[in-house]
C-alpha positions as CSV (number, residue, x, y, z in Angstrom):
1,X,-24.0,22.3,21.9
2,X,-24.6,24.8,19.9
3,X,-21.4,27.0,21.2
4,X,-19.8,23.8,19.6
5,X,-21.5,24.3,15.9
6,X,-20.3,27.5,16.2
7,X,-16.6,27.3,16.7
8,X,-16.6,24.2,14.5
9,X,-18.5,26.3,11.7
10,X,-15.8,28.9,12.1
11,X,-13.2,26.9,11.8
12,X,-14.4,25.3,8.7
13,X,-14.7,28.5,7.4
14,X,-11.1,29.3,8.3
15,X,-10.1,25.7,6.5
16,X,-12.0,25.3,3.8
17,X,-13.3,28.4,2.2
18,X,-10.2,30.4,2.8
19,X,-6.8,28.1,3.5
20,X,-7.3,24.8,2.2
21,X,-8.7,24.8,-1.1
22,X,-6.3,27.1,-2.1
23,X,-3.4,25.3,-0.7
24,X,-4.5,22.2,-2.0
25,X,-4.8,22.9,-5.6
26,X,-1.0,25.2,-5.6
27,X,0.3,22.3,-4.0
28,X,-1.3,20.3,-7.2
29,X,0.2,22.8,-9.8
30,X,3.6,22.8,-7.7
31,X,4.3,19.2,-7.8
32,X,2.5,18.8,-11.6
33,X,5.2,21.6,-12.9
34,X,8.1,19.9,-11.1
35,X,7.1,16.4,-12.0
36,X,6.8,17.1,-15.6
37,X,3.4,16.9,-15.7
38,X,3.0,13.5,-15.4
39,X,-0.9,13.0,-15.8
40,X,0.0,13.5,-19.5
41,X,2.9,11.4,-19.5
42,X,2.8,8.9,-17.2
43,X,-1.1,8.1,-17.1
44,X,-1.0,5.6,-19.9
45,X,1.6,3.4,-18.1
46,X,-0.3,3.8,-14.5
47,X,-3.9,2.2,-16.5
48,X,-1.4,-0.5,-17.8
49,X,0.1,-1.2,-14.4
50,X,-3.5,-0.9,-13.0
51,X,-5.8,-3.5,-15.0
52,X,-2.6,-5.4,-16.9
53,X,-2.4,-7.1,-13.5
54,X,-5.6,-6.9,-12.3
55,X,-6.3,-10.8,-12.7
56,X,-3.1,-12.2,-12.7
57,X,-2.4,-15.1,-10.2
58,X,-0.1,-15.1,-7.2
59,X,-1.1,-11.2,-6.4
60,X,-2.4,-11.5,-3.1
61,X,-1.9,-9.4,0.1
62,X,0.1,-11.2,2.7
63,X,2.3,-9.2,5.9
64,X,4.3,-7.9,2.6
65,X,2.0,-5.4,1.3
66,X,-1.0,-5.7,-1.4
67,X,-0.7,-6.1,-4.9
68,X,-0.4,-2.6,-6.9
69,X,-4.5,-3.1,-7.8
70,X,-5.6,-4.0,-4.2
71,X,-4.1,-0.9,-3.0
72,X,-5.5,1.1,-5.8
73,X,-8.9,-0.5,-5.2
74,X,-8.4,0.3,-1.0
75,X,-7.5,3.5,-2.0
76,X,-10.9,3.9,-4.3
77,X,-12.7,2.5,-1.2
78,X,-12.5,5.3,0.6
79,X,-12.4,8.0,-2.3
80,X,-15.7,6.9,-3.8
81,X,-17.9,7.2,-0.8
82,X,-21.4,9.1,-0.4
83,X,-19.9,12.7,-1.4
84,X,-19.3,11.4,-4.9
85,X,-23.3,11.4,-4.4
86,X,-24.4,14.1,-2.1
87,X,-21.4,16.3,-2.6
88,X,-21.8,16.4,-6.8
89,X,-25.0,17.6,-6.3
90,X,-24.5,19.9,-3.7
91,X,-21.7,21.5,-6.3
92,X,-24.5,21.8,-8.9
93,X,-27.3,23.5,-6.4
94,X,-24.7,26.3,-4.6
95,X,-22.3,26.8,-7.7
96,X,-24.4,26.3,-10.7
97,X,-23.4,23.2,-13.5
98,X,-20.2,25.5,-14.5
99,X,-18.6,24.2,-10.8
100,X,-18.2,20.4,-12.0
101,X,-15.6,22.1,-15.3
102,X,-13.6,23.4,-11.9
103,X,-14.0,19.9,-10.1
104,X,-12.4,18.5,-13.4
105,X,-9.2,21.1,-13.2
106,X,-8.7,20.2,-9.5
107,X,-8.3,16.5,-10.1
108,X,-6.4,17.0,-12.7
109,X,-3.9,19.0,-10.5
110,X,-4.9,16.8,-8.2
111,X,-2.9,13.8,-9.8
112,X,0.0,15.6,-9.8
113,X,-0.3,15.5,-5.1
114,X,-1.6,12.1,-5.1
115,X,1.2,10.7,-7.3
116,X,3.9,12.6,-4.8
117,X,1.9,11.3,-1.6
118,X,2.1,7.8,-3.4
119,X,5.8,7.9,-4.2
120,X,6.7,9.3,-0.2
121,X,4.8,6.4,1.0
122,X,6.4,4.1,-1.1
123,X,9.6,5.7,0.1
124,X,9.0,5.3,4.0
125,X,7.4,2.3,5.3
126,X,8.3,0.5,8.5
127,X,7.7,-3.0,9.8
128,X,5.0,-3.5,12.8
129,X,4.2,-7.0,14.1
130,X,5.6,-8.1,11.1
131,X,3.4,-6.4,9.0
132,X,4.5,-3.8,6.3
133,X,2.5,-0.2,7.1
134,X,2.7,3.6,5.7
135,X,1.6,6.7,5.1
136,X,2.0,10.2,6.2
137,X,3.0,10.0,9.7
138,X,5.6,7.6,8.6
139,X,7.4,10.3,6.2
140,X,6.6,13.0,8.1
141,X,8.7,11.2,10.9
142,X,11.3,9.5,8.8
143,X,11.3,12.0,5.8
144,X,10.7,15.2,7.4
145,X,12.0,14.2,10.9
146,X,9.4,15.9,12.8
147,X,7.9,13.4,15.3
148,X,5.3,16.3,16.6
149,X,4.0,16.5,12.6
150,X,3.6,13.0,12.4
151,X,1.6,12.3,16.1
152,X,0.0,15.3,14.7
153,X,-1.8,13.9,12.0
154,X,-1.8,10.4,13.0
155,X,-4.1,11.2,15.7
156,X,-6.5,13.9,13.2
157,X,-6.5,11.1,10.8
158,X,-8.0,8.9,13.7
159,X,-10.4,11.1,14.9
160,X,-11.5,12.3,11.5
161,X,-11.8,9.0,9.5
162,X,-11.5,6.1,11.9
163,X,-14.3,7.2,14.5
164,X,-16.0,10.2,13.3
165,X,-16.2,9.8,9.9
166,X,-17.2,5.9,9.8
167,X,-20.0,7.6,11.7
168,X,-21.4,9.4,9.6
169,X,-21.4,6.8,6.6
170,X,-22.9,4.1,8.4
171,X,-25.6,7.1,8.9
172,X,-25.8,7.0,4.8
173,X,-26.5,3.6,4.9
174,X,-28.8,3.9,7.5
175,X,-30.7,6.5,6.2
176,X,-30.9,5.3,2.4
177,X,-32.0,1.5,3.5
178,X,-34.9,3.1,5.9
179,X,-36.2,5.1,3.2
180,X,-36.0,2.3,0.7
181,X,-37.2,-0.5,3.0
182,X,-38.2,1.1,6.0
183,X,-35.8,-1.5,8.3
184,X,-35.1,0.5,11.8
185,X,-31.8,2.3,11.8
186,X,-30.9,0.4,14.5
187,X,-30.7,-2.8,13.1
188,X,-29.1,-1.7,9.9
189,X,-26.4,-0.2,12.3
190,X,-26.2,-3.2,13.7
191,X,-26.0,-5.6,10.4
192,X,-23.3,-2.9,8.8
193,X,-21.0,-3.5,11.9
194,X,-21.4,-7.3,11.6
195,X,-20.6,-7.5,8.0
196,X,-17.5,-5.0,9.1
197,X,-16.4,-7.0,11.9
198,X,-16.3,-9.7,9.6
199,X,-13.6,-8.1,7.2
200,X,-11.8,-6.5,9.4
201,X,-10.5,-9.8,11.7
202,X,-8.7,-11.0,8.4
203,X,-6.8,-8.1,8.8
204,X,-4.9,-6.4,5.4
205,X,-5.1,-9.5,3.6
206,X,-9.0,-9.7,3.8
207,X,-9.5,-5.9,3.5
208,X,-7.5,-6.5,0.2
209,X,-9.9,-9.2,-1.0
210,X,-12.9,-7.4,-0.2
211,X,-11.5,-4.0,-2.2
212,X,-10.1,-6.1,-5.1
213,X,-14.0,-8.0,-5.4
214,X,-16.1,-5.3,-4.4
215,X,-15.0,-1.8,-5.6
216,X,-14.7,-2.8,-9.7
217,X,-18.1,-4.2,-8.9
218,X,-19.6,-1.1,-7.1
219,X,-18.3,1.5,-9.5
220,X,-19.3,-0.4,-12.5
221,X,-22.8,-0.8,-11.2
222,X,-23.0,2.7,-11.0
223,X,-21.6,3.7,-14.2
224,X,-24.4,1.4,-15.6
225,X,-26.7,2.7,-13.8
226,X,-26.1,6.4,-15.0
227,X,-25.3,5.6,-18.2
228,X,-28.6,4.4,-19.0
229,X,-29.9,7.3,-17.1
230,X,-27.9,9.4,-20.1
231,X,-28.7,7.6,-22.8
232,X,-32.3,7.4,-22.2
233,X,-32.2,11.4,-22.2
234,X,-29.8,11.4,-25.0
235,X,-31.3,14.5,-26.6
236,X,-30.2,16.4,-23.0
237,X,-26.6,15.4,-23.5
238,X,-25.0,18.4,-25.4
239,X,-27.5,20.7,-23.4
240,X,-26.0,19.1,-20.3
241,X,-22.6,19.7,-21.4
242,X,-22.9,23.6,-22.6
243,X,-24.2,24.1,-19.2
244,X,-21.0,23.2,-17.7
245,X,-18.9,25.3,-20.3
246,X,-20.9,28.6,-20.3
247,X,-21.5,28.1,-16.4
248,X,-17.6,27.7,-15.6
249,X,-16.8,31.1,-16.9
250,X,-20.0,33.6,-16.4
251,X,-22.5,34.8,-13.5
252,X,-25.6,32.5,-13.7
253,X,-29.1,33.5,-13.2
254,X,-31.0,31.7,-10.8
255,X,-31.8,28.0,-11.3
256,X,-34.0,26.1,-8.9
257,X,-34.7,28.9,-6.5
258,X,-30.7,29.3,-5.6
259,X,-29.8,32.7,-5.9
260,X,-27.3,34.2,-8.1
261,X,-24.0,32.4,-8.5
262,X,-21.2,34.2,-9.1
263,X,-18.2,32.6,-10.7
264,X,-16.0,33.0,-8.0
265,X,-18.5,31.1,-6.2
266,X,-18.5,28.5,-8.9
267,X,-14.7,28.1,-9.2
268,X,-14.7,27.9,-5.6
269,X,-17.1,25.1,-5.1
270,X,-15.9,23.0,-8.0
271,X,-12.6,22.8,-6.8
272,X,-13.6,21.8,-3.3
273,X,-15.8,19.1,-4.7
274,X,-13.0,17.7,-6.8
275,X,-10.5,18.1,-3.9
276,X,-13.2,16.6,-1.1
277,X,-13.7,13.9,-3.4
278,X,-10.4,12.0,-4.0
279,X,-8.6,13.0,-1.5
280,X,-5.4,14.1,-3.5
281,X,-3.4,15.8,-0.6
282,X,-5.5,14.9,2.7
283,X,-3.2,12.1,3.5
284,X,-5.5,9.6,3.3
285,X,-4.9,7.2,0.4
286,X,-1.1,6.9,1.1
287,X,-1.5,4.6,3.5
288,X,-2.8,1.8,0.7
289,X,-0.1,2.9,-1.6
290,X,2.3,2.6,0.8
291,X,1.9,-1.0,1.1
292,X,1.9,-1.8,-2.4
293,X,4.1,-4.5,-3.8
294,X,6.1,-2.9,-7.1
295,X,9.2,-2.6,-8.5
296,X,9.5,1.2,-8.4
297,X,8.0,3.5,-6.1
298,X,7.0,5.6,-9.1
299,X,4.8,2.9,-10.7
300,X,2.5,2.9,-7.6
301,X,2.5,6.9,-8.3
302,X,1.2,6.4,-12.1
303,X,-1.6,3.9,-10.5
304,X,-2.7,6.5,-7.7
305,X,-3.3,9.4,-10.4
306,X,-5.7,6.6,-12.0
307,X,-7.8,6.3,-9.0
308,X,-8.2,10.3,-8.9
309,X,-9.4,10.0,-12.8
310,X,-11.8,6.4,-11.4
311,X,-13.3,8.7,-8.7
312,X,-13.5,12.5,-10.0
313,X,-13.4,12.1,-13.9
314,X,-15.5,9.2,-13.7
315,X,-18.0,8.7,-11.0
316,X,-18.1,12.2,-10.3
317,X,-18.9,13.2,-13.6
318,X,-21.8,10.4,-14.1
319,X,-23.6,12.0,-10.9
320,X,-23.3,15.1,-12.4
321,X,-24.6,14.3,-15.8
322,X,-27.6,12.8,-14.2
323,X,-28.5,15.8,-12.3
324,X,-28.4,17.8,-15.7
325,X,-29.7,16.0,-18.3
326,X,-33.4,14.8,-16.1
327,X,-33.0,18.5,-14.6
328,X,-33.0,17.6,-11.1
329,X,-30.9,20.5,-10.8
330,X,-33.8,22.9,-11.3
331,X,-36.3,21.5,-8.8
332,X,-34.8,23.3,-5.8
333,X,-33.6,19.8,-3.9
334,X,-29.5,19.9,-2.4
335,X,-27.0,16.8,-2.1
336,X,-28.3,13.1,-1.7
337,X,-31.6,14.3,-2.4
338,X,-31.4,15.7,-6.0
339,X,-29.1,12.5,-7.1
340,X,-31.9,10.5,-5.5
341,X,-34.8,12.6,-7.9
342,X,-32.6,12.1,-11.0
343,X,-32.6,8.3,-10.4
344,X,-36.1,8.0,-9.8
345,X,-36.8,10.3,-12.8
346,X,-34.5,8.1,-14.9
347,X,-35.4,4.9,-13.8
348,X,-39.0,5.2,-11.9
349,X,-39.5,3.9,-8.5
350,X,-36.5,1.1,-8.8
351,X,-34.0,4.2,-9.1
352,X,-34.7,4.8,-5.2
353,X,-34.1,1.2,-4.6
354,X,-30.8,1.7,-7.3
355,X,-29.7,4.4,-5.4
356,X,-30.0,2.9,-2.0
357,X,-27.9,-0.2,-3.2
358,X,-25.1,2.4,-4.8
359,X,-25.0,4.4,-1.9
360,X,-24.5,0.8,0.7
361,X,-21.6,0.3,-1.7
362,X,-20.3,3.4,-1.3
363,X,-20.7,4.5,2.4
364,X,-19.1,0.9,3.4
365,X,-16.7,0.0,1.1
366,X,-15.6,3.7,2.3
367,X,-16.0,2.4,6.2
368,X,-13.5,-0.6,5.4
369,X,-11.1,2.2,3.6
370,X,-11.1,4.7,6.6
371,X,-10.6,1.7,9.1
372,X,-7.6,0.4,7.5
373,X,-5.9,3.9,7.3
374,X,-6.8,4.8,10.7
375,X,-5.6,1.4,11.6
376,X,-2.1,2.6,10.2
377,X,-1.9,5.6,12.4
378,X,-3.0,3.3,15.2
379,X,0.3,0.5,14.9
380,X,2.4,4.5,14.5
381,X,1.2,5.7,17.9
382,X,0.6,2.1,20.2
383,X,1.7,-0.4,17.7
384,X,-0.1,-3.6,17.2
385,X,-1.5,-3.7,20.8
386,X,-3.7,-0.5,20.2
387,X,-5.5,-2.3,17.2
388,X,-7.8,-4.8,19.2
389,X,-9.4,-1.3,21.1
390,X,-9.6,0.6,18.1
391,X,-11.1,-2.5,16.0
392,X,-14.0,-2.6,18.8
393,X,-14.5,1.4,19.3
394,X,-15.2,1.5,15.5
395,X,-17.7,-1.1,15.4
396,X,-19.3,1.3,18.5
397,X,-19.0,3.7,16.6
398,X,-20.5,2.0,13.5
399,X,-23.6,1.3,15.1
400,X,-23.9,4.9,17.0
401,X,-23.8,6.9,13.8
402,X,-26.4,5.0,12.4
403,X,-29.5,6.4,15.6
404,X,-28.1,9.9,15.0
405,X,-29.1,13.0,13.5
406,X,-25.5,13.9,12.0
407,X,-25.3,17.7,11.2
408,X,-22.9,18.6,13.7
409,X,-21.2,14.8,13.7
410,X,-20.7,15.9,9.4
411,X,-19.4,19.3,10.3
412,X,-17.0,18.1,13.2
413,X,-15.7,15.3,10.7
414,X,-14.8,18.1,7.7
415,X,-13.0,20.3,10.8
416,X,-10.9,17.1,11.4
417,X,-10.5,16.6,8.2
418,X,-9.4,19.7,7.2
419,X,-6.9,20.0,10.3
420,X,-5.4,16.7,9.1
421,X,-4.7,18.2,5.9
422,X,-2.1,20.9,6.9
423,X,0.6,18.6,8.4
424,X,0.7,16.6,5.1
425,X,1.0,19.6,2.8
426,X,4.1,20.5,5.1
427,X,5.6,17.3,4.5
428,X,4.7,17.1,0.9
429,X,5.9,20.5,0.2
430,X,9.5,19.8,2.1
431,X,9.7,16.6,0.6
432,X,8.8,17.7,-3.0
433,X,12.3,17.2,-4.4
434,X,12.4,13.3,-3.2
435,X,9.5,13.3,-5.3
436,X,11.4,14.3,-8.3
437,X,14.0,12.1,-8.0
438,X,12.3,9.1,-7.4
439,X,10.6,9.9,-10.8
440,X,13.9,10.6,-12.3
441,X,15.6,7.3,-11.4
442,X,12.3,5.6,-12.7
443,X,12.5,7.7,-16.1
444,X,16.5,6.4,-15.8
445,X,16.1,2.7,-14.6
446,X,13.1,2.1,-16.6
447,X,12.4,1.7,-20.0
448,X,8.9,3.0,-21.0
449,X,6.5,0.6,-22.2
């Protein structure tokens, strides 16, 4: 076991602190300088397309696709999971309050992938069982033409989200309802596969319902949550905020018994977080957008770069905050356990209970998420026959992750992760220039509102 932590901690190494990151984020400038920079120009029409529609009647999913907000909403359900917690504040501890200013400048770049990886899956769709599916291993077969690519990632993306990384949330949840409520791990494992089970026999058109309900509800609870967190230590605010500015650009002393952080270290970590965090580029959220019902491939583009600024700019930024302005940072606590210490010093013994609640929301709505785009790699490798198995080896594996001690389950679901990641950069990168021209006949067909 512990030869295994060891090639898996070297290959992380490999992927994340000297590939990926890098790779990431130039693939972000690339497709932001060819696509005109379109988080500038085009975000205004992708909140209008978002939330104009949000209520309107007769948008429901059905073996046609989701409507534009249920896929956005999908697509948040996995990007807004426990890291947007945990991973925040591990940012903070290693890279000092200067890392979140590089977490913002990855998602920003950021937009400019997910919009391309939106627009692709838009582009190549196919028809299995009658049902409309997506995402990377259909244009990396179809778009690219490389079959090995797309079996590639379809079976990474499994692996990595579908079984290994559902996992390790429903340990979140586990964990986080045992400490507030001391129920046995077991039986929460147990209760989060029922409820699970539950959504997932409706298939897309339930999942859709459930994101559409739950996710406005979970992030807004949340934003409420901080917000009176930060208001009630209103006085820390422009303190919090300086830290961020001065920290992003110079070596910072040691704060909470961390050592010194360098800003190489800082950059570094605050672009990870921002990448980790929505996903722009993994591959993972195209499979929602793919399945969107719109009348331009580039519309559901504009509404993916909204869920980057939802999950990064938003709820990203409200964990960080926190962290700064009850100066949790400086009490030498890492990841879910400083978040946990600012709500409690913001809101006293019901911010443990607040938390527990937030972090439910997150680690399942994020279970439903990673099910349905691992179910999508599924119907590309067996088609509709292989869904039944991998429906019931999720629950399994629901249920196991929540009895485990998940250090080397975490680490072996960031290797997957991270391997995943390199056969969708190829495709984005050769397919860059459909990209641009499915934005140009949008910018040539479409009168701006």
């Amino acid at each position: 076991m512990e030869m295994l932590e060891r090639i898996v901690d070297s290959v992380n190494t490999l992927l994340w602190d000297n590939v990926l990151i890098y790779v990431l984020l130039g693939t972000g400038i690339y497709y932001t300088i060819r696509l005109g920079f379109p988080q500038l120009n085009k975000v205004g029409q992708g909140f209008r397309l978002t939330f104009g529609g949000m209520f309107q009647k007769g948008e429901s999913a059905d073996s046609d696709g989701m409507s534009s907000f249920q896929a956005l909403a999908t697509a948040i359900a996995a990007q807004v999971g426990t890291g947007n917690l945990a991973g925040v504040a591990t940012a903070i501890a290693s890279g000092g309050p200067g890392a979140i200013f590089w977490m913002w400048i990855s998602a920003i770049f950021g937009m400019g992938t997910i919009f391309g990886e939106a627009v692709l899956a838009q582009k190549y769709t196919d028809r299995v069982g009658g049902e409309i599916t997506g995402g990377p291993a259909y244009y990396l077969s179809k778009g690219v033409k490389s079959k090995g690519l797309a079996i590639f990632f379809a079976i990474t993306i499994i692996l990595a989200l579908g079984f290994v990384g559902n996992m390790v949330q429903s340990n979140s949840i586990a964990q986080a309802v045992n400490a507030a409520f001391g129920i046995n791990k077991l039986i929460i494992g147990i209760i989060v596969a029922i409820c699970a089970a539950l959504i997932l026999i409706g298939g897309m058109s339930r999942i859709a319902s459930f994101a559409q309900l739950v996710v406005p509800f979970m992030a807004a609870l949340y934003i409420l949550g901080s917000l009176v967190i930060i208001f009630k230590n209103n006085s820390m605010i422009i303190p919090a905020f300086k830290s961020i500015f001065t920290g992003a650009f110079s070596a910072q002393a040691a704060v909470g018994g961390a050592v010194g952080i360098t800003v190489k270290k800082t950059v570094q970590l605050g672009i990870a977080r921002g990448l980790f965090s929505n996903e722009a580029g993994m591959g993972s959220t195209p499979h929602a957008h793919a399945v969107a019902k719109v009348s331009h491939p580039a519309q559901q583009g504009m509404v993916a770069m909204v869920g980057v600024i939802i999950d990064t700019l938003v709820v990203c930024t409200a964990t960080a905050i926190i962290n700064l302005v009850t100066e949790a940072n400086t009490l030498g606590l890492d990841g879910a356990e400083m978040t946990q210490k600012a709500f409690e010093l913001g809101l006293g013994r019901s911010g443990a209970i607040f938390i527990a609640i937030s972090l439910f929301f997150f680690a399942f709505t994020t279970i439903i998420g990673w099910y349905f785009f691992g179910e999508a790699n599924i119907k590309y490798l067996f088609g509709t026959k292989g869904v039944p198995i991998y429906k019931i080896l999720v629950l399994l594996f629901i249920v196991l992750g929540s009895t485990m001690k998940v250090k080397l389950v975490w680490k072996m679901a960031d290797m997957f992760n991270g391997i995943m990641v390199i056969p969708n950069l190829i495709g984005l990168l050769i397919l860059a220039p459909q990209a641009v021209d499915i934005l140009k006949d949008y910018n040539t067909t479409y009168i701006d509102e």
